[in-house]
NUZALO-353105 format. One line per field, with one value per residue (C-alpha): residue number from 1; x, y, z. Coordinates in nm, 4 decimals, decimal comma. Example, Ala and Ser with C-alpha at 12.3 -4.5 7.8 and 13.67 -1.06 7.14 Angstrom:
<votors>
num	c(1 / 2)
east	c(1,2300 / 1,3670)
north	c(-0,4500 / -0,1060)
up	c(0,7800 / 0,7140)
</votors>
This chain:
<votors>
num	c(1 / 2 / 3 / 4 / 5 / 6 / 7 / 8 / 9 / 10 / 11 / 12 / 13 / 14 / 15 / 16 / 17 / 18 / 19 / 20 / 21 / 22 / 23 / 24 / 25 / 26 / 27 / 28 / 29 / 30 / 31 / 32 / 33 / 34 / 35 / 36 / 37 / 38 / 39 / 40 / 41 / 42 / 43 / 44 / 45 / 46 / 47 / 48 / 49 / 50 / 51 / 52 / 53 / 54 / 55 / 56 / 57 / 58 / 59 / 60 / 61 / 62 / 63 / 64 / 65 / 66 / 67 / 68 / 69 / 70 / 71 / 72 / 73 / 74 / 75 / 76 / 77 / 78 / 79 / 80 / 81 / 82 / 83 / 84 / 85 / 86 / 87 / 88 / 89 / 90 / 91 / 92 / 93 / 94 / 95 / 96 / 97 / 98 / 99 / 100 / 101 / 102 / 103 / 104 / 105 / 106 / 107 / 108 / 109 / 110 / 111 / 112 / 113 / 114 / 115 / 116 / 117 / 118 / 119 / 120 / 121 / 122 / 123 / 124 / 125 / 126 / 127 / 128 / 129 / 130 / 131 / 132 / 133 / 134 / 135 / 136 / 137 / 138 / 139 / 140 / 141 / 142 / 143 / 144 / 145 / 146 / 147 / 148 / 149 / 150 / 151 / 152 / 153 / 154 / 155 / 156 / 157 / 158 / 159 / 160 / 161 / 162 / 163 / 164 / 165 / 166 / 167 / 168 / 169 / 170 / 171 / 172 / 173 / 174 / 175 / 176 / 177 / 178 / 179 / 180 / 181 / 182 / 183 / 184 / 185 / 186 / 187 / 188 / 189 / 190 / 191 / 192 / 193 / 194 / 195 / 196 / 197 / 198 / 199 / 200 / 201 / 202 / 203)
east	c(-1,7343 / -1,4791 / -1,1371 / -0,8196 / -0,5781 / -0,1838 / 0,1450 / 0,4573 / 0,6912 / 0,9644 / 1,2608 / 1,6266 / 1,5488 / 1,2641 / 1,5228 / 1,7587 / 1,4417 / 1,5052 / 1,2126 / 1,1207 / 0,8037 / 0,8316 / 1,2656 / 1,2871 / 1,4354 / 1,4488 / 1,2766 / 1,4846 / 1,4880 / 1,2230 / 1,0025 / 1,0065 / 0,8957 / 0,6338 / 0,4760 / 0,5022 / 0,3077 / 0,0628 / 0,0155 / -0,0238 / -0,2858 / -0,4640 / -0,4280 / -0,7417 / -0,9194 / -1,0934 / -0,8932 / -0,9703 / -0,7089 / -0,4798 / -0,3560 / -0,0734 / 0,1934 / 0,4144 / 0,7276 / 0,9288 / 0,8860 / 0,5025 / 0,4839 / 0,7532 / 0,4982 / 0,2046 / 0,3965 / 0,4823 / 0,1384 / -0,0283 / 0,2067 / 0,0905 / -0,2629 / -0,3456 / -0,4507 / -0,3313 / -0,1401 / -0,2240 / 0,0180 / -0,1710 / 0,0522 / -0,2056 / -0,1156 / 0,2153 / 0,3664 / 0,3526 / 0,6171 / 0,8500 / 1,0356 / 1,3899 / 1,3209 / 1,3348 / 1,6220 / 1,6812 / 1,6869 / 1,3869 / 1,6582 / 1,8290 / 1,4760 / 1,3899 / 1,7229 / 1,7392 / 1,6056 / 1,4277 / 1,2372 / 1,1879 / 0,8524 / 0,7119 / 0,8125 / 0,6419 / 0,3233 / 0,3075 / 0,2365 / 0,0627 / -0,0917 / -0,1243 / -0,3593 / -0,0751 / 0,2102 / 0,4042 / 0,5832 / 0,9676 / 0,9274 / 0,6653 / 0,2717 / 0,0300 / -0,2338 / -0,4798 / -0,2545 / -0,2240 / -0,6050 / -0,7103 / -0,5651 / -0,5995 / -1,0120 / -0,9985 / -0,8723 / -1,0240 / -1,3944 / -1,2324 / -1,1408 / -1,4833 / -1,6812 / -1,4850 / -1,4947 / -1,8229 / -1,9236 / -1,5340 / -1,2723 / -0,9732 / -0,6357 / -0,4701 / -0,0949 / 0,0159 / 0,2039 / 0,1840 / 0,1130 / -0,1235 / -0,2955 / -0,4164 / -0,6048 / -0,6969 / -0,8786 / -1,0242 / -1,1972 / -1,3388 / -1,4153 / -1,5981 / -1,4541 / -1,1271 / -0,8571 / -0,5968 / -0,8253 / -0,5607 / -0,2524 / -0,2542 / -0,2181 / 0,1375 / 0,0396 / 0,2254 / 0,4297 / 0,2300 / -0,0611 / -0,4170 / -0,7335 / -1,0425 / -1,3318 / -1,6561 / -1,8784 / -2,2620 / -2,5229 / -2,2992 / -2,2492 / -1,8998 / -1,7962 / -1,4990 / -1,3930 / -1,0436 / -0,7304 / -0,3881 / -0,4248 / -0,0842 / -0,1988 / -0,0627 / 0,3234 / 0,5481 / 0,7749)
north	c(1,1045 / 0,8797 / 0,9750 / 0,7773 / 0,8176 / 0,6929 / 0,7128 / 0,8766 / 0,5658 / 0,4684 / 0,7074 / 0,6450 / 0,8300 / 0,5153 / 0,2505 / 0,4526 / 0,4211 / 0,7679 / 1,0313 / 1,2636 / 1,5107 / 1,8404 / 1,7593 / 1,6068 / 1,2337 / 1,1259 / 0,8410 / 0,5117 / 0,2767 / 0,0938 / 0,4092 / 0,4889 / 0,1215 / 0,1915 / 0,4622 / 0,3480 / 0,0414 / 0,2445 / 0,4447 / 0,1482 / 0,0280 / 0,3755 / 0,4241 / 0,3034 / 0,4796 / 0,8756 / 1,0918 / 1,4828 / 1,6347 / 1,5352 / 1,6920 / 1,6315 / 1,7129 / 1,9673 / 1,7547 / 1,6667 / 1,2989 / 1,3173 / 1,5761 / 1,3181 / 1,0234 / 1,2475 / 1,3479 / 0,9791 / 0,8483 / 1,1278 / 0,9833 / 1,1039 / 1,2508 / 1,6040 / 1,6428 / 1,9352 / 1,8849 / 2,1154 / 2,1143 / 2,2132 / 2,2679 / 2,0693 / 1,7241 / 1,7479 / 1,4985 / 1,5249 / 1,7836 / 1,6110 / 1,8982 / 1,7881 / 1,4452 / 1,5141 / 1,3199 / 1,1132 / 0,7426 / 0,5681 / 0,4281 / 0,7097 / 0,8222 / 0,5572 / 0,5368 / 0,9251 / 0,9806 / 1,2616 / 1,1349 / 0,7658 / 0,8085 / 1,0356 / 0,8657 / 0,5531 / 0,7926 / 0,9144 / 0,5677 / 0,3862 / 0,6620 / 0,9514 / 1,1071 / 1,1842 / 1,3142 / 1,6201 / 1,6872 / 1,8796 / 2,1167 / 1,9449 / 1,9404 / 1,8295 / 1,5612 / 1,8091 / 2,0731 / 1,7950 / 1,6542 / 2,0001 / 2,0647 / 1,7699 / 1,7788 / 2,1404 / 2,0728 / 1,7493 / 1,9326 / 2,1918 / 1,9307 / 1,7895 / 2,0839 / 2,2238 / 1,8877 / 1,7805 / 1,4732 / 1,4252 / 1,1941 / 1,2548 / 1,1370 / 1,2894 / 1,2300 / 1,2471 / 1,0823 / 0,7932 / 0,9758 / 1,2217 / 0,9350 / 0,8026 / 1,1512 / 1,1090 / 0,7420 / 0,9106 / 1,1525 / 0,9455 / 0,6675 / 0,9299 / 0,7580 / 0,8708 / 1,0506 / 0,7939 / 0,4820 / 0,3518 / 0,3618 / 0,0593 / 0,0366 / 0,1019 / 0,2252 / 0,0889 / 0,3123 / 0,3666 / 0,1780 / 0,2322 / 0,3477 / 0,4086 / 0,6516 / 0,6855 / 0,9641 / 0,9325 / 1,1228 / 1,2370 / 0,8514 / 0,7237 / 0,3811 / 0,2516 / 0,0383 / -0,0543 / 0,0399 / -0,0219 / -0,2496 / -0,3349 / -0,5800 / -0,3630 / -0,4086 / -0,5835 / -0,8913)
up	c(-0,0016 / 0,0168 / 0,2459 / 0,1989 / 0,4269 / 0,4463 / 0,6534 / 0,4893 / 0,3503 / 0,5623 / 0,6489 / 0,7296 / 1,0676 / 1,1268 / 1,0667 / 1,3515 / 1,5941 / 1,6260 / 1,7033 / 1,4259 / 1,5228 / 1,3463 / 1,2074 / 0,8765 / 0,7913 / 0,3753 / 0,2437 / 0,2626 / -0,0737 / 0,0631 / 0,1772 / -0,2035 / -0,3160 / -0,0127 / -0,2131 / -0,5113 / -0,4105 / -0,2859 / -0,6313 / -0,7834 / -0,5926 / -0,6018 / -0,9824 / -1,0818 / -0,8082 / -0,8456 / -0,6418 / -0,6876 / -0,4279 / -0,1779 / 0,1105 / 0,2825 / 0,5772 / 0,4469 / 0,6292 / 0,3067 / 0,3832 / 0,3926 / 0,0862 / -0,1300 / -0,0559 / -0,1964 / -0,4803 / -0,5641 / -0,4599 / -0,7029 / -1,0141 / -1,2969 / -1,2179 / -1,2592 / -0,9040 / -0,6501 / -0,3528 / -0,0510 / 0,1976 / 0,5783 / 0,8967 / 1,1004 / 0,9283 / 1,0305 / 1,2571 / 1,6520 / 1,7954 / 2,0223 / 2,1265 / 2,2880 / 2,1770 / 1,8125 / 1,6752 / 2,0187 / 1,9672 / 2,1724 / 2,3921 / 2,4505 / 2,5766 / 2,7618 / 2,9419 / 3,0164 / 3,4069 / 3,2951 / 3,0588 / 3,0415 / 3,2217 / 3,0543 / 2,6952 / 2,8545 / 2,8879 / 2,5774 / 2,4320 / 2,7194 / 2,9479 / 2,6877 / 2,9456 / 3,1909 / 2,8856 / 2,9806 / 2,6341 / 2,6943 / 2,4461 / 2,2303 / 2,1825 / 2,4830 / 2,3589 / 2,3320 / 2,0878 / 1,8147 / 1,8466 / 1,8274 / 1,5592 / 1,3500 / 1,4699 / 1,3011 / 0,9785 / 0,9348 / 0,9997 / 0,7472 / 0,4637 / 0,4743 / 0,4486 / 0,1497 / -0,0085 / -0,0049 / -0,2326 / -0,3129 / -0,3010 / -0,1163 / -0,0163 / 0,3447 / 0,3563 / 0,7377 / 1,0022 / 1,2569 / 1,5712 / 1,3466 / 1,2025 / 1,5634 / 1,5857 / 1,2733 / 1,3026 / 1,6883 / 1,5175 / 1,2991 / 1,5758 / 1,7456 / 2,0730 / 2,3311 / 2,1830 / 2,1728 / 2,0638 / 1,8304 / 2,0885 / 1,9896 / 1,6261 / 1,4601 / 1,0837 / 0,8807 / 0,6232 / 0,2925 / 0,4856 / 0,3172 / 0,5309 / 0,3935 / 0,5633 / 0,3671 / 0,4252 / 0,3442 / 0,4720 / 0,7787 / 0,8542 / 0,8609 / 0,7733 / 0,7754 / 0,5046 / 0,5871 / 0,8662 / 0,8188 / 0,4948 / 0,3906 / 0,1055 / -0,1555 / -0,0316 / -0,2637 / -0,1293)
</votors>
């Protein structure tokens, strides 16, 4: 079984720094040439479904990365992107420079242990979830290949479960938009073939 997995392209709301959880920001120019690299670099490759965040920027990226195979799309609730609550359309430094919450925005990506969301998801909502449906997508796609369409945030969850190691392994790593990462399943052993591979982009 062989799981790719990818970042939404890049949105006008990324370019503004400006947080974007559960509210909706379009694909910028380049977020479309993002996917479209991607499906390029995917064409050749068996995919029998995809699923995907049902946040319009995820679901475009699926629909471009899909092209012109007759695969189905299924849109799940628990890819979706990291609620930031009151932060949602914030700029990071408007954030950072509030005196309510520039600590807790400085938890969030370097002491994830300690977050207190306003309004959002705790750590353990969006691992829970993403855990859940990701035990759900294997066991209904056994000896498959699939493509998961999700977020940045998500996609840390995403690579812990997979790690089998602390929730927020990847703090560290910043997916790239359209990035490609590879999980293959044998035998209930999981390798991972590649993270974050950008190769595909176009100059």
């Amino acid at each position: 079984m062989n799981i790719y997995i990818t970042r939404h392209g890049e949105t006008e709301w990324n370019t503004e720094k400006r947080m974007q959880g559960w509210r909706n920001s379009n694909l910028t120019e380049l977020g479309l040439k993002q996917a479209e690299a991607l499906r390029d670099r995917l064409q050749d490759i068996n995919l029998d479904v995809i699923y995907a965040s049902p946040l319009k920027r995820a679901y475009d990226t699926a629909n471009i990365i899909k092209g012109s195979k007759n695969i189905e799309i299924i849109k799940s609730d628990d890819l979706r992107e990291m609620g930031f609550g009151n932060w949602e359309g914030m700029t990071l430094e408007e954030i950072e420079s509030h005196p309510e919450y520039k600590d807790e925005i400085y938890n969030l990506y370097n002491n994830p242990v300690e977050y207190k969301p306003f309004g959002g998801e705790t750590i353990n909502n969006v691992s829970e979830r993403v855990h859940n449906i990701l035990d759900e997508i294997i066991q209904n796609n056994k000896y498959k290949d699939i493509l998961i369409v999700t977020h940045g945030m998500t996609l840390k969850f995403v690579m812990a479960y997979f790690a089998k190691k602390a929730k927020m392994e990847y703090e560290d790593v910043i997916f790239g938009q359209a990035s490609l990462t590879h999980v293959k399943l044998d035998d209930n052993k999981i390798k991972l073939m590649s993270v974050n591979d950008t190769s595909h982009y176009k100059k």
